[in-house]
LOLUM-962911 format. One line per 2 residues: number of its first residue (from 1); their letters; for each residue x, y, z of N, C-alpha, C. Coordinates in Angstrom, 1 decimal. Each point is the difference from the previous one (the first is absolute). Example, Ala and Ser with C-alpha at 12.3 -4.5 7.8 and 13.67 -1.06 7.14 Angstrom:
BEGIN
1	AS	13.2,-5.7,7.8,-0.9,1.2,0.0,0.9,1.2,0.0 | -0.4,1.1,-0.7,0.9,1.1,0.0,-0.8,1.1,0.8
// end
This chain:
BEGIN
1	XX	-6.2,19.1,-9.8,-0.8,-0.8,0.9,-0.3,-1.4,-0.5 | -0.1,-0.5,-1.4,-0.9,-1.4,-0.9,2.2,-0.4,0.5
3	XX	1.0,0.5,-0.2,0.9,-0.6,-0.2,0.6,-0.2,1.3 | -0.4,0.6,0.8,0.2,-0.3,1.5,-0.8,-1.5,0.5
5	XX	-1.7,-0.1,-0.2,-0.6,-1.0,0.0,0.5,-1.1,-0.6 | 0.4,0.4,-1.4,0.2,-1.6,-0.9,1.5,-0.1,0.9
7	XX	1.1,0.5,0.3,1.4,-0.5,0.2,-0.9,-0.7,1.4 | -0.9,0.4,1.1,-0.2,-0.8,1.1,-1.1,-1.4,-0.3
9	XX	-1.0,0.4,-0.6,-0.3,-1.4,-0.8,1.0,-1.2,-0.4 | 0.4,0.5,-1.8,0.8,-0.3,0.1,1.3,-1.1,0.4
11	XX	0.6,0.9,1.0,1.1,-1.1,1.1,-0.8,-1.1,0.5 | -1.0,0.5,0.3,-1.0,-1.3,1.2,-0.2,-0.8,-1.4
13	XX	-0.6,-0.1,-0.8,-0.8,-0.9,-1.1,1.8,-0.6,-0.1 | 0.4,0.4,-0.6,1.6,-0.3,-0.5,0.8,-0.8,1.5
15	XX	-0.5,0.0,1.4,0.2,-0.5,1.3,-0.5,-1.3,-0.3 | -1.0,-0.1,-0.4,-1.1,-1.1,-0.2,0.0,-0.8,-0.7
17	XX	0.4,0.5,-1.6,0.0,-1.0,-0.8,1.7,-0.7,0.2 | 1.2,0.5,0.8,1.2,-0.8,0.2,-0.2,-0.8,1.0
19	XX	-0.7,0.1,1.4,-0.5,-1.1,0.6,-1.0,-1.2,-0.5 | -0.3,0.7,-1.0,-1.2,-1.6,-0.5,1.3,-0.5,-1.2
21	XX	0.7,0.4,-0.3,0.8,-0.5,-0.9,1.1,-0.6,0.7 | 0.3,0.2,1.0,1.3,-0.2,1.0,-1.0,-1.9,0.3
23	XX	-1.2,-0.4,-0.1,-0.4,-1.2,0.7,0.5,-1.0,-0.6 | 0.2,-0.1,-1.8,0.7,-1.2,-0.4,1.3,-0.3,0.7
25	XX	1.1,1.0,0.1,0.6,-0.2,0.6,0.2,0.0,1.5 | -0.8,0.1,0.7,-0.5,-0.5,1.2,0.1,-1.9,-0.1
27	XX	-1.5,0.2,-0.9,0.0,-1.8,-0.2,1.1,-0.8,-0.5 | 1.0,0.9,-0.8,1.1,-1.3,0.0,0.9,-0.3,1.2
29	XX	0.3,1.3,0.6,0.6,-0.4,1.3,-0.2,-0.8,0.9 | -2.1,0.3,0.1,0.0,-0.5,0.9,-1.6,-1.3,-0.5
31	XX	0.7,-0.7,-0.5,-1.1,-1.2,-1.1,-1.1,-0.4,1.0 | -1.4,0.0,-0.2,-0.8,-1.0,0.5,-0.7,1.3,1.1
33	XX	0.7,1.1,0.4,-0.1,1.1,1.1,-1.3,0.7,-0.4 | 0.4,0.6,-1.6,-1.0,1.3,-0.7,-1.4,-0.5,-0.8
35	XX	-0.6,-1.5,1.2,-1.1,-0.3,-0.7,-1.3,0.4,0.7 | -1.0,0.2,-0.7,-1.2,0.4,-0.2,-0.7,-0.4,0.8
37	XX	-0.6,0.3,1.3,-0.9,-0.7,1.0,1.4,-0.8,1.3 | 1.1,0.9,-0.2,0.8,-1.0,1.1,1.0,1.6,0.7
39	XX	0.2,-0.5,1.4,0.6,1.2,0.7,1.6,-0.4,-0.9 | 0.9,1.0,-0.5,1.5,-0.2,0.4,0.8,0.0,1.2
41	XX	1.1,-0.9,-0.1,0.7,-0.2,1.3,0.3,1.4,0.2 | 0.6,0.4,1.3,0.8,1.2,0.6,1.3,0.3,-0.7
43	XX	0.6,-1.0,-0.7,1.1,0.4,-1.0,-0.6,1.0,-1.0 | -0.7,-0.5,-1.2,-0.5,0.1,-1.0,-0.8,1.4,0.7
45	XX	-0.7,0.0,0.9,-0.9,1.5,0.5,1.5,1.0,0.3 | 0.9,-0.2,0.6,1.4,0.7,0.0,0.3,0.6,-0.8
47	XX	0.4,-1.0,-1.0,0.6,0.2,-1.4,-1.1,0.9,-1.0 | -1.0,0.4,0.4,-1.3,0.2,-0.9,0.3,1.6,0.8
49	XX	0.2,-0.2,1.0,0.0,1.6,0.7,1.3,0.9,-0.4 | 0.9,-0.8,-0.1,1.2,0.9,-0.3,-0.4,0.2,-1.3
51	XX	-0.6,-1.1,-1.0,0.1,0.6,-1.0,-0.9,1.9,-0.2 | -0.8,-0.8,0.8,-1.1,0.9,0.0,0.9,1.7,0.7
53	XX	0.8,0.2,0.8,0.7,1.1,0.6,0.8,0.4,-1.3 | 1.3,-0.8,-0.6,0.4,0.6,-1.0,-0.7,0.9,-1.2
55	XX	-1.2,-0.8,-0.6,-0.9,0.4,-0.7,-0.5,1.4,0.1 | -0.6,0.3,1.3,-0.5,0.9,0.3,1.0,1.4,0.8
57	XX	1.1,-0.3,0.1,1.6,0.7,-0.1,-0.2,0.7,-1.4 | 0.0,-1.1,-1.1,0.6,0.3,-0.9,-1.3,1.4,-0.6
59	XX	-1.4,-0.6,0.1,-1.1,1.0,-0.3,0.1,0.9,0.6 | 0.2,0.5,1.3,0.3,0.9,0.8,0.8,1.1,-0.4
61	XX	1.3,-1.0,-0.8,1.4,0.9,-0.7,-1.0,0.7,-1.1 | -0.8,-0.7,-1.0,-0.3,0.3,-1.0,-0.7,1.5,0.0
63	XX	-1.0,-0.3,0.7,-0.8,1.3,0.5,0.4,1.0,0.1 | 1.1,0.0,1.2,0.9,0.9,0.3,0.6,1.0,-1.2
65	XX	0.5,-1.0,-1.1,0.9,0.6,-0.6,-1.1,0.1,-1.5 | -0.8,-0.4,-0.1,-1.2,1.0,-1.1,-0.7,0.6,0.5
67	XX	0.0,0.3,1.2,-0.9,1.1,0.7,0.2,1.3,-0.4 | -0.9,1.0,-1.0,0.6,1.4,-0.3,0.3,0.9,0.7
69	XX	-0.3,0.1,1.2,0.4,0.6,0.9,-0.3,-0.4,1.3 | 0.9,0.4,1.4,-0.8,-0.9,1.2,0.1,-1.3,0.3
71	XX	1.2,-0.6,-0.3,0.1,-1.6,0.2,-0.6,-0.3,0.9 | 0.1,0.8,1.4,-0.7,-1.3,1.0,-1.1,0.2,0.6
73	XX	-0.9,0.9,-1.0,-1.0,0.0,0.0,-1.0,-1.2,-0.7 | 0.9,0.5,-0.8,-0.4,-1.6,-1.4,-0.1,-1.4,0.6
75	XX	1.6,-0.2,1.1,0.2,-0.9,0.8,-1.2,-0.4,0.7 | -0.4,1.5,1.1,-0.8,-0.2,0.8,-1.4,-0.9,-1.0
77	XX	-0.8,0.6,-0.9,-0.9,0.0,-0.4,0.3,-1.6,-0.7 | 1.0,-0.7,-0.5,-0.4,-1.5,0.0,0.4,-0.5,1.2
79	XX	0.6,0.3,1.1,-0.3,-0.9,0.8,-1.1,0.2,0.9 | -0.9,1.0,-0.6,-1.4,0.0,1.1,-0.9,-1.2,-1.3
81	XX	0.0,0.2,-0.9,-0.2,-1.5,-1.0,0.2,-0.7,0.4 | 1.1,-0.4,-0.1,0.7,-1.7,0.2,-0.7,-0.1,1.4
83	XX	-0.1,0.3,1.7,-0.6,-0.1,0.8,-1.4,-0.3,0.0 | -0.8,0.8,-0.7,-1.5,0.0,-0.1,0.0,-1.3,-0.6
85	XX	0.7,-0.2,-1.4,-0.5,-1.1,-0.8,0.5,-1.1,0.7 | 1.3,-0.3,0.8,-0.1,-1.0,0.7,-0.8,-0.5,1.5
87	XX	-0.3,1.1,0.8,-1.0,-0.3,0.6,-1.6,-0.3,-0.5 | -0.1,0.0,-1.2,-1.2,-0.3,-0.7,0.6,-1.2,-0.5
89	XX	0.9,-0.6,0.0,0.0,-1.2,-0.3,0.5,-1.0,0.7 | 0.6,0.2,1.3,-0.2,-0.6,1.3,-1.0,-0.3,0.9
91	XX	-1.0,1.3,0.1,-0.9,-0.5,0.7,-0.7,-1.4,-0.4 | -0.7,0.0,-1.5,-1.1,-1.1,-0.8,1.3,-1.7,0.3
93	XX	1.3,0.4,-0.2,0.9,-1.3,0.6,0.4,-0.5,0.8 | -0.2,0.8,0.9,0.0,0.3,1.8,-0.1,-1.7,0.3
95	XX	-0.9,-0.1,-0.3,-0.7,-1.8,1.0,0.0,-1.0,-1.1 | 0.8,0.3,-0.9,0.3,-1.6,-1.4,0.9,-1.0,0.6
97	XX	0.9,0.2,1.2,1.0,-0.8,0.6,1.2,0.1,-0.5 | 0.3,1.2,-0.7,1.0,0.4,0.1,0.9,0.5,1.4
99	XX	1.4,0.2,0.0,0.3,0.5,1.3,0.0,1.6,-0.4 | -0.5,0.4,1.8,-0.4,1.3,-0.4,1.2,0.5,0.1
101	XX	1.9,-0.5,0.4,0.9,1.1,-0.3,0.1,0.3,-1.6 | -0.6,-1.1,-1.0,0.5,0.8,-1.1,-0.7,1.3,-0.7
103	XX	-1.5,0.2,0.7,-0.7,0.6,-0.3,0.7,1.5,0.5 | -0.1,-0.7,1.1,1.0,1.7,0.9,1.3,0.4,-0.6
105	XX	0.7,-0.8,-0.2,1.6,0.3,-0.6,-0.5,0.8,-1.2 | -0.9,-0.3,-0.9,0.0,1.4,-1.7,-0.6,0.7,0.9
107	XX	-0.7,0.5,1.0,-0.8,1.1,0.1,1.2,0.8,1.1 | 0.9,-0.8,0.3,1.1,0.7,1.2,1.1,0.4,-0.7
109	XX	0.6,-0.5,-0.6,1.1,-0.4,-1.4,-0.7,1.4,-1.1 | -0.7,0.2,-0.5,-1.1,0.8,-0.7,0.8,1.6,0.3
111	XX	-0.1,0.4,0.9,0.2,1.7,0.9,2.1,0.3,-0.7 | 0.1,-1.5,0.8,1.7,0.4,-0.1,0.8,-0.2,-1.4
113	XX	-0.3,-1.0,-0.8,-0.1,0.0,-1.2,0.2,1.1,-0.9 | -1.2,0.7,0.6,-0.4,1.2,-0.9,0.7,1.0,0.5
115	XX	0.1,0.4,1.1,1.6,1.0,0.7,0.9,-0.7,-1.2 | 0.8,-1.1,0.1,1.0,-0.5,-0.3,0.0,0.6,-1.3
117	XX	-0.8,-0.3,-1.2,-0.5,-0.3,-1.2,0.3,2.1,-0.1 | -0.5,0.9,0.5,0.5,1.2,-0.1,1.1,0.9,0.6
119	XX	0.8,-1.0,1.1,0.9,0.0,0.2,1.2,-0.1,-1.1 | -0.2,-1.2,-0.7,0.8,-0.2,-1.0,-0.1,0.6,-1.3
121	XX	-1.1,0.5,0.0,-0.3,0.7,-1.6,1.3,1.4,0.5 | -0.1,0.7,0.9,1.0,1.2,0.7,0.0,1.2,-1.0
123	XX	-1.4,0.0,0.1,-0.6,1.2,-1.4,-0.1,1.4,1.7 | 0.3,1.3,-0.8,-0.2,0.7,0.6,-0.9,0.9,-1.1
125	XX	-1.0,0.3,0.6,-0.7,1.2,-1.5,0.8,1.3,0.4 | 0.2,0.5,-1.1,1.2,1.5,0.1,-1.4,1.1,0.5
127	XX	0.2,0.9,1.0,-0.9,1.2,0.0,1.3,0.7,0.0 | -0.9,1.2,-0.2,1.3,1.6,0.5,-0.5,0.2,1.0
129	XX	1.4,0.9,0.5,-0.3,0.7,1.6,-0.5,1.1,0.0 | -1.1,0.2,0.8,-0.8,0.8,0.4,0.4,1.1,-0.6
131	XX	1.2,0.8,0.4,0.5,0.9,-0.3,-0.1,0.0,-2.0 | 0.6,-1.0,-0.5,0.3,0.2,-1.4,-1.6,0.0,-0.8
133	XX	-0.9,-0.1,0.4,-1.0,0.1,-0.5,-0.7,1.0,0.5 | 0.3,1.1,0.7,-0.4,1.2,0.5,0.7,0.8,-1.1
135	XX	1.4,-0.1,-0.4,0.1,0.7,-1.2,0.1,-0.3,-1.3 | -0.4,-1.1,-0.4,-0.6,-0.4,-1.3,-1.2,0.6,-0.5
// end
């Protein structure tokens, strides 16, 4: 159960810290965009979203495949995370003048991602068949 929790924590925290790390390189692409008190153009919010899909592909995979048993359960359970925590942090940014597609795109982008992300891991957990554990 603690290793079930930490692998779904875990991915999300490890989701989190590669998108705040993914911003320098945001800023070189896109110079003068990733400043402090200023909206980014629709490029630079683009480029910020894909990054943001790959990333969370990739955590998705992760999960999947240290999950001890039950991948897409594991799945399921960070992407009811990642959901919650981003609707908790769209609402309070809702009205900053941001545009609200980019707000929508992580919280819509978010569901499929995360299919994708266990999709690709293509973990199957082994059970026996009914039968073979009736005579064990």
């Amino acid at each position: 159960m603690l290793k079930s929790i930490a692998v779904v924590i875990g991915s999300y925290i490890f989701s989190i810290v590669l998108v705040v790390a993914s911003d320098p390189l945001l800023s070189r692409l896109f110079p003068g965009d990733f400043v402090r008190g200023r909206v980014p153009s629709n490029a630079a919010l683009l480029a910020s979203t894909a990054c943001f899909v790959v990333i969370s592909i990739l955590c998705a995979y992760l999960c999947a495949r240290w999950a001890p048993r039950a991948a897409g359960r594991h799945v399921l359970w960070f992407f009811i995370l990642g959901e919650v925590m981003g609707v908790a942090s769209t609402i309070p940014n809702w009205s900053k003048g941001w545009p609200h597609w980019y707000w929508m795109a992580w919280l819509l982008t978010w569901p499929v991602s995360c299919w994708i992300g266990l999709r690709a891991a293509g973990r199957k957990d082994a059970q026996l068949p009914h039968s073979s554990q009736q005579r064990a």
